[in-house]
TORPA-4810 file (N, C-alpha, C, O; in nm, 3 decimals):
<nodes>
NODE_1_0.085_-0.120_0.000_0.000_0.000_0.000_0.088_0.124_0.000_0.176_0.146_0.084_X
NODE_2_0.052_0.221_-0.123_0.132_0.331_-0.106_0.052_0.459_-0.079_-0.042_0.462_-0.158_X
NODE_3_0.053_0.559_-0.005_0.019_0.684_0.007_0.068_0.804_-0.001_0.154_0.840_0.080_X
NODE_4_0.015_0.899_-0.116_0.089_1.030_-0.114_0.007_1.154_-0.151_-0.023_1.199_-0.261_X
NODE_5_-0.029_1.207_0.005_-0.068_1.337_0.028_-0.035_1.457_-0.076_0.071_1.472_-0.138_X
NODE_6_-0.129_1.522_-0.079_-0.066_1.643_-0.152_-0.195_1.756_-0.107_-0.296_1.731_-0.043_X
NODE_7_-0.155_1.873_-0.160_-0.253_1.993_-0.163_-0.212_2.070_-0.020_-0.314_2.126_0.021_X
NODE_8_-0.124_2.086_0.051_-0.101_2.129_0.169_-0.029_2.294_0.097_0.010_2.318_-0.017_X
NODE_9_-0.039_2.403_0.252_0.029_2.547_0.169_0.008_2.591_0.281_-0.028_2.538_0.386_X
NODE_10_0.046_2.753_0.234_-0.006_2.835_0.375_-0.123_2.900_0.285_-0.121_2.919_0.164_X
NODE_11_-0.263_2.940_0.412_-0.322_3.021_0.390_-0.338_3.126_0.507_-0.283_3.130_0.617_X
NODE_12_-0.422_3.201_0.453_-0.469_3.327_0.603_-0.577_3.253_0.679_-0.650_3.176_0.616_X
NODE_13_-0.590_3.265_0.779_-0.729_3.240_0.901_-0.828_3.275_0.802_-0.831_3.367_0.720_X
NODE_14_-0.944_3.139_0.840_-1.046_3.188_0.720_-1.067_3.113_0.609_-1.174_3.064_0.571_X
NODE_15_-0.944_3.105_0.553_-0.932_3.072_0.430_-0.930_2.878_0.377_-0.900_2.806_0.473_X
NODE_16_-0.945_2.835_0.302_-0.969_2.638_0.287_-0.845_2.606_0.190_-0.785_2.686_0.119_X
NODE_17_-0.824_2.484_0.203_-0.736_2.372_0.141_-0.802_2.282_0.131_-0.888_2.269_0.219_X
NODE_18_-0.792_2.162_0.004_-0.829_2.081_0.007_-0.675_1.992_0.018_-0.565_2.026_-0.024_X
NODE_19_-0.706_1.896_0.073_-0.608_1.768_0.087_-0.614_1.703_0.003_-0.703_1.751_-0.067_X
NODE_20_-0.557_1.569_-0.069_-0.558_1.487_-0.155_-0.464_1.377_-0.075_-0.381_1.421_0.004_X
NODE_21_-0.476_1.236_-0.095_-0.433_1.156_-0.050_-0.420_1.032_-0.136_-0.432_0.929_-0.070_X
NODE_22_-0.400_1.015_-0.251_-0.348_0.930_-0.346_-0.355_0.807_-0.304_-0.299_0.799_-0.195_X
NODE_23_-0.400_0.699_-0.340_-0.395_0.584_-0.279_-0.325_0.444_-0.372_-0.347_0.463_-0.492_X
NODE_24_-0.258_0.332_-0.351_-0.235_0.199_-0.490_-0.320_0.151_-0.507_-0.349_0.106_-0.396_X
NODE_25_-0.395_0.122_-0.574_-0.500_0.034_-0.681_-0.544_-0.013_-0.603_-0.472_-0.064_-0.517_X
NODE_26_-0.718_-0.020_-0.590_-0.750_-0.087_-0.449_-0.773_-0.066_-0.351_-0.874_-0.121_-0.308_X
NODE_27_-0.697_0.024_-0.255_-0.640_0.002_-0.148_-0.798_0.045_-0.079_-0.839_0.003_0.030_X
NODE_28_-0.879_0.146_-0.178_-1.016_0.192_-0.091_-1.109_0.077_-0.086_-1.210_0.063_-0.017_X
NODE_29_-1.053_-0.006_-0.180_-1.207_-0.149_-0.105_-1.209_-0.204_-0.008_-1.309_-0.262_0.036_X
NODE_30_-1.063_-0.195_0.066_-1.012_-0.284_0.154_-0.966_-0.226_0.255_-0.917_-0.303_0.337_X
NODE_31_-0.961_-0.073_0.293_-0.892_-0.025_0.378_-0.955_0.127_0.462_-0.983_0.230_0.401_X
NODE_32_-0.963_0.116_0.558_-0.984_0.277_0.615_-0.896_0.361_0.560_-0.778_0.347_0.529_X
NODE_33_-0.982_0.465_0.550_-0.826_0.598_0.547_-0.869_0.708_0.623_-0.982_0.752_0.605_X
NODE_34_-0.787_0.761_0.710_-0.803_0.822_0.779_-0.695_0.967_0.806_-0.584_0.944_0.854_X
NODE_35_-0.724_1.082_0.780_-0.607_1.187_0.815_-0.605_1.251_0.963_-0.685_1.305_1.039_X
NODE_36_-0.504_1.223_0.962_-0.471_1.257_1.085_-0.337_1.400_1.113_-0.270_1.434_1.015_X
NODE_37_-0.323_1.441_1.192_-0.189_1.540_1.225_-0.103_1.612_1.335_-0.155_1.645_1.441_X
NODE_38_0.033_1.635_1.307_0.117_1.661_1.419_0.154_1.754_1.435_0.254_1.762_1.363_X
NODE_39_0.137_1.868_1.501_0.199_2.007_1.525_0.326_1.969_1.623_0.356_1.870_1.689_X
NODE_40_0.389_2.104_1.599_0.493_2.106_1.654_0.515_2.082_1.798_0.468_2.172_1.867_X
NODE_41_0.591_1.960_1.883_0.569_1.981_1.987_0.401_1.913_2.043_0.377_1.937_2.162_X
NODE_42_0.323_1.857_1.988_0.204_1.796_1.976_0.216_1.621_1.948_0.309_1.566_1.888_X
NODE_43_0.106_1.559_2.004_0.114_1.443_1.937_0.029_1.419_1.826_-0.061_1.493_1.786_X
NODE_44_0.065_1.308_1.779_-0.012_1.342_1.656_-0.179_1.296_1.663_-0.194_1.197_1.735_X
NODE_45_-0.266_1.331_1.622_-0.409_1.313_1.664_-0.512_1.268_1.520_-0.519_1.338_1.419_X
NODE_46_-0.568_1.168_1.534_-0.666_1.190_1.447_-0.751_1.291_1.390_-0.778_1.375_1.476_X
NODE_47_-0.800_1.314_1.287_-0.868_1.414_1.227_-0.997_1.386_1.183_-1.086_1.449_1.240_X
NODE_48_-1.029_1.314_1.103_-1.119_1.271_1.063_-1.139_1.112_0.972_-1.036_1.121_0.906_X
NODE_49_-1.180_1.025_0.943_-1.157_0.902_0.920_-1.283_0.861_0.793_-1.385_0.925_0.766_X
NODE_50_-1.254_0.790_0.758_-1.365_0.738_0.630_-1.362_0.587_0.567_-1.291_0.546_0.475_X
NODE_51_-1.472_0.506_0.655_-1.498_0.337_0.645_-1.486_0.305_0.498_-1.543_0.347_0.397_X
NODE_52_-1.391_0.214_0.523_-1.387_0.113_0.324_-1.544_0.025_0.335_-1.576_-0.049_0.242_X
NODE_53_-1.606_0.035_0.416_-1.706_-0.083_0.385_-1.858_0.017_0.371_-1.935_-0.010_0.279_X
NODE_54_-1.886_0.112_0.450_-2.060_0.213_0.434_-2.023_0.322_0.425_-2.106_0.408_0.456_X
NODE_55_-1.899_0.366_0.385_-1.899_0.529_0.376_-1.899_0.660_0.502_-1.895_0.783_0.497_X
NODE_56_-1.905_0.552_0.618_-1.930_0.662_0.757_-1.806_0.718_0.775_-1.695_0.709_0.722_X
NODE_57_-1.857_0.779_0.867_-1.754_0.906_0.852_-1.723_0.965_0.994_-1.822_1.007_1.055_X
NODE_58_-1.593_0.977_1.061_-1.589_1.027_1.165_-1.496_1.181_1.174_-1.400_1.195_1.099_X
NODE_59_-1.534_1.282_1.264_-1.435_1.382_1.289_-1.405_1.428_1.416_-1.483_1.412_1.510_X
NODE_60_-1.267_1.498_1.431_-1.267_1.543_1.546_-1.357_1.620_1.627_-1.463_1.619_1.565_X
NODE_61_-1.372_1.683_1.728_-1.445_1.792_1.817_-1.367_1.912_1.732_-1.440_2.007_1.702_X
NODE_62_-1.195_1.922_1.678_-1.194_2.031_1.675_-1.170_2.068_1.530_-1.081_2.146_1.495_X
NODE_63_-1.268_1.998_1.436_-1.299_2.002_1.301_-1.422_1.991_1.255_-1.451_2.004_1.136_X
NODE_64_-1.504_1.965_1.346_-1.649_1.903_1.305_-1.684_2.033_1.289_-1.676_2.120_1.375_X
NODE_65_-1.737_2.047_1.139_-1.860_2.139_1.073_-1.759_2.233_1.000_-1.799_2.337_0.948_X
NODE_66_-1.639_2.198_0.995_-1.542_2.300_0.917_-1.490_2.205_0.829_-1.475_2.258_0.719_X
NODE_67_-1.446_2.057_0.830_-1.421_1.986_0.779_-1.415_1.909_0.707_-1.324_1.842_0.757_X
NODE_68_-1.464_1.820_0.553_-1.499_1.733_0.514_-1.421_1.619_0.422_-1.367_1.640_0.314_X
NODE_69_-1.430_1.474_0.503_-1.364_1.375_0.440_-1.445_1.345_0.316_-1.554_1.402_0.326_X
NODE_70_-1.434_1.271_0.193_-1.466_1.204_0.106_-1.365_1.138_0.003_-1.261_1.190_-0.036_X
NODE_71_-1.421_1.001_-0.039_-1.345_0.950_-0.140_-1.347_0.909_-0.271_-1.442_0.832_-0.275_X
NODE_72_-1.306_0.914_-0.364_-1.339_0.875_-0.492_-1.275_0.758_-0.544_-1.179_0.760_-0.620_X
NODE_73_-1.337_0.650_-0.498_-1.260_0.507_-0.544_-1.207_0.473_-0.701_-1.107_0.410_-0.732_X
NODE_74_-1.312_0.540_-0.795_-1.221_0.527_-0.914_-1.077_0.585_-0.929_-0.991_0.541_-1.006_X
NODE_75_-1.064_0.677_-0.853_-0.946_0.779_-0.850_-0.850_0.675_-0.760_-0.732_0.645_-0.780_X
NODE_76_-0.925_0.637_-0.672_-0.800_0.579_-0.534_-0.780_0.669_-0.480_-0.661_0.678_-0.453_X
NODE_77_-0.868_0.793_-0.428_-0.827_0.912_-0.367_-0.943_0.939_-0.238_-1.064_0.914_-0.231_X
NODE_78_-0.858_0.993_-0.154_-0.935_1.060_-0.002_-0.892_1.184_-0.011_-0.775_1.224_-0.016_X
NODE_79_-1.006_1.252_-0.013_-0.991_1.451_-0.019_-1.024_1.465_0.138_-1.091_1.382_0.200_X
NODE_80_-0.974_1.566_0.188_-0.993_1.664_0.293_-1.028_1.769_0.285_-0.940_1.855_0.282_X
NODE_81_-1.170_1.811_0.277_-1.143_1.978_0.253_-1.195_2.029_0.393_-1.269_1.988_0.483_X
NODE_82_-1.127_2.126_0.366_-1.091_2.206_0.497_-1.129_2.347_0.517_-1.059_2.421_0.448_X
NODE_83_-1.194_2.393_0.571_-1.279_2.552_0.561_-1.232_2.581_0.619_-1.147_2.513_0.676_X
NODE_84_-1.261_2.719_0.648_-1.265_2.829_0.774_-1.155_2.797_0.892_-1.175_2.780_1.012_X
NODE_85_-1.030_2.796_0.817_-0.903_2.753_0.875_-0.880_2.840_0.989_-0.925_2.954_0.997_X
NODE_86_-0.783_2.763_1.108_-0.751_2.863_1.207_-0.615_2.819_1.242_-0.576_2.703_1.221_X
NODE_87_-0.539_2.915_1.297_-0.437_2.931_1.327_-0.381_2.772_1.396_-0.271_2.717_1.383_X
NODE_88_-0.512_2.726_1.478_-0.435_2.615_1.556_-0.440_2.497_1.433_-0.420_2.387_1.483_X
NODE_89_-0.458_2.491_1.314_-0.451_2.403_1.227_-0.375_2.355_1.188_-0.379_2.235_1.158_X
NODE_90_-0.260_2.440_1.169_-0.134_2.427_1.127_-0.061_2.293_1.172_-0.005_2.288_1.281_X
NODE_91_-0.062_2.235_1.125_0.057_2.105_1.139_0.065_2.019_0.996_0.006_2.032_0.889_X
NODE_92_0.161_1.931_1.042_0.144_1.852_0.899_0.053_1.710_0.930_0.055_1.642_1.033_X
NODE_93_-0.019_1.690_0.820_-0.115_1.594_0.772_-0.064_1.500_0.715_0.020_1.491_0.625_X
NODE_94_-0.135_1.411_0.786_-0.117_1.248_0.712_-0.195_1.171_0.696_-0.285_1.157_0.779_X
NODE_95_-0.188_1.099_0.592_-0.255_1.016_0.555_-0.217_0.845_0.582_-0.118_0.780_0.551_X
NODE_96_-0.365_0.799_0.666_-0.327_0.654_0.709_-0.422_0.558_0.665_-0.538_0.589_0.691_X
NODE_97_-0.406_0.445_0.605_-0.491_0.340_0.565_-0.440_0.184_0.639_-0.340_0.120_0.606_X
NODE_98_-0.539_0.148_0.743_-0.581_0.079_0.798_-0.672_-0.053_0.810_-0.789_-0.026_0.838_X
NODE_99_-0.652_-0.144_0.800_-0.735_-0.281_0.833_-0.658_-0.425_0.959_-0.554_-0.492_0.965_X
NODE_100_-0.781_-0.411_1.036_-0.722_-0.524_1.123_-0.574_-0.440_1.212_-0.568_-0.332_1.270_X
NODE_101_-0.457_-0.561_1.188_-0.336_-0.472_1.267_-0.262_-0.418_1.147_-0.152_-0.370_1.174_X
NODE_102_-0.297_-0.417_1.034_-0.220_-0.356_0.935_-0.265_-0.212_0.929_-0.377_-0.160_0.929_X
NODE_103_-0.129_-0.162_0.923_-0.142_-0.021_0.879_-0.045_0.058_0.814_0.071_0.035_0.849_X
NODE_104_-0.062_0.152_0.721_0.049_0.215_0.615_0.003_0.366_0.643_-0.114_0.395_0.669_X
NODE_105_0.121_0.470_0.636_0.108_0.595_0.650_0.195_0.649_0.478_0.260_0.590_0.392_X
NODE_106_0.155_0.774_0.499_0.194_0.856_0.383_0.304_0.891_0.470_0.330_0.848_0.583_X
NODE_107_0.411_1.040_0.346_0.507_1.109_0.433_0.415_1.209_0.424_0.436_1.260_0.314_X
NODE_108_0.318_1.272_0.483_0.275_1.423_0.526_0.302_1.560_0.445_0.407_1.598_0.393_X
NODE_109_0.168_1.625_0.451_0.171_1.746_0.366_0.176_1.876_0.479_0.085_1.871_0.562_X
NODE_110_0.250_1.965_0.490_0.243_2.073_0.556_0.111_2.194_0.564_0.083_2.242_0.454_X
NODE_111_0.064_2.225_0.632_-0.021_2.319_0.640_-0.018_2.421_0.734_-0.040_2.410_0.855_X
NODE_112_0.014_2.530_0.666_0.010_2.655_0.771_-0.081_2.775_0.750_-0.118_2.841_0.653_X
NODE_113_-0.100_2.775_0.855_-0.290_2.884_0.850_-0.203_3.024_0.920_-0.120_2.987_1.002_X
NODE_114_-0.206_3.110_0.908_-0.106_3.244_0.895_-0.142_3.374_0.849_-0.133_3.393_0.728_X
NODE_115_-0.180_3.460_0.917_-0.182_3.617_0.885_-0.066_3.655_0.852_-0.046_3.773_0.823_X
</nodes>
């Protein structure tokens, strides 16, 4: 399983990114994906998550209603889009796909939310 994030930048407070998370052939029939992220000095925390089997969907407390996971299995792709950014957003993002005890991470896209 390979993963590679992209769409990360700086914006101003306010302002959205979408994420992209690239996935190998497959990998969405069979696997959670879930983004997660680490600020500086932070551990790293889940973000929001999206079931390979009904489409449910989970988010943090400190993303819910600003946030939205979805995937496009023909693509092999998990988007993040991300609204009404705030300063504490800033860290880098990753992308993780999960089943059972298996699990594969991306290398992380940077995001900095910045006046």
């Amino acid at each position: 399983v390979q993963l590679v994030e992209s769409g990360g930048g700086s914006v101003q407070p306010g302002g959205s990114l979408r994420l992209s998370c690239a996935a190998s052939k497959d990998t969405l029939n069979y696997y959670h994906i879930g983004w997660f992220r680490q600020a500086p000095g932070k551990e790293r925390e889940e973000v929001s998550c999206i079931s390979s089997s009904d489409d449910s969907t989970y988010y943090s407390d400190a993303v819910k209603g600003r946030f939205t996971i979805s995937r496009d299995n023909a693509e092999n792709t998990v988007y993040l889009q991300m609204n009404s950014l705030k300063p504490e957003d800033t860290a880098i993002y990753y992308c993780k796909a999960w089943v059972g005890s298996h699990d594969y991470w991306g290398q992380g896209t940077q995001v900095t939310v910045s006046s």
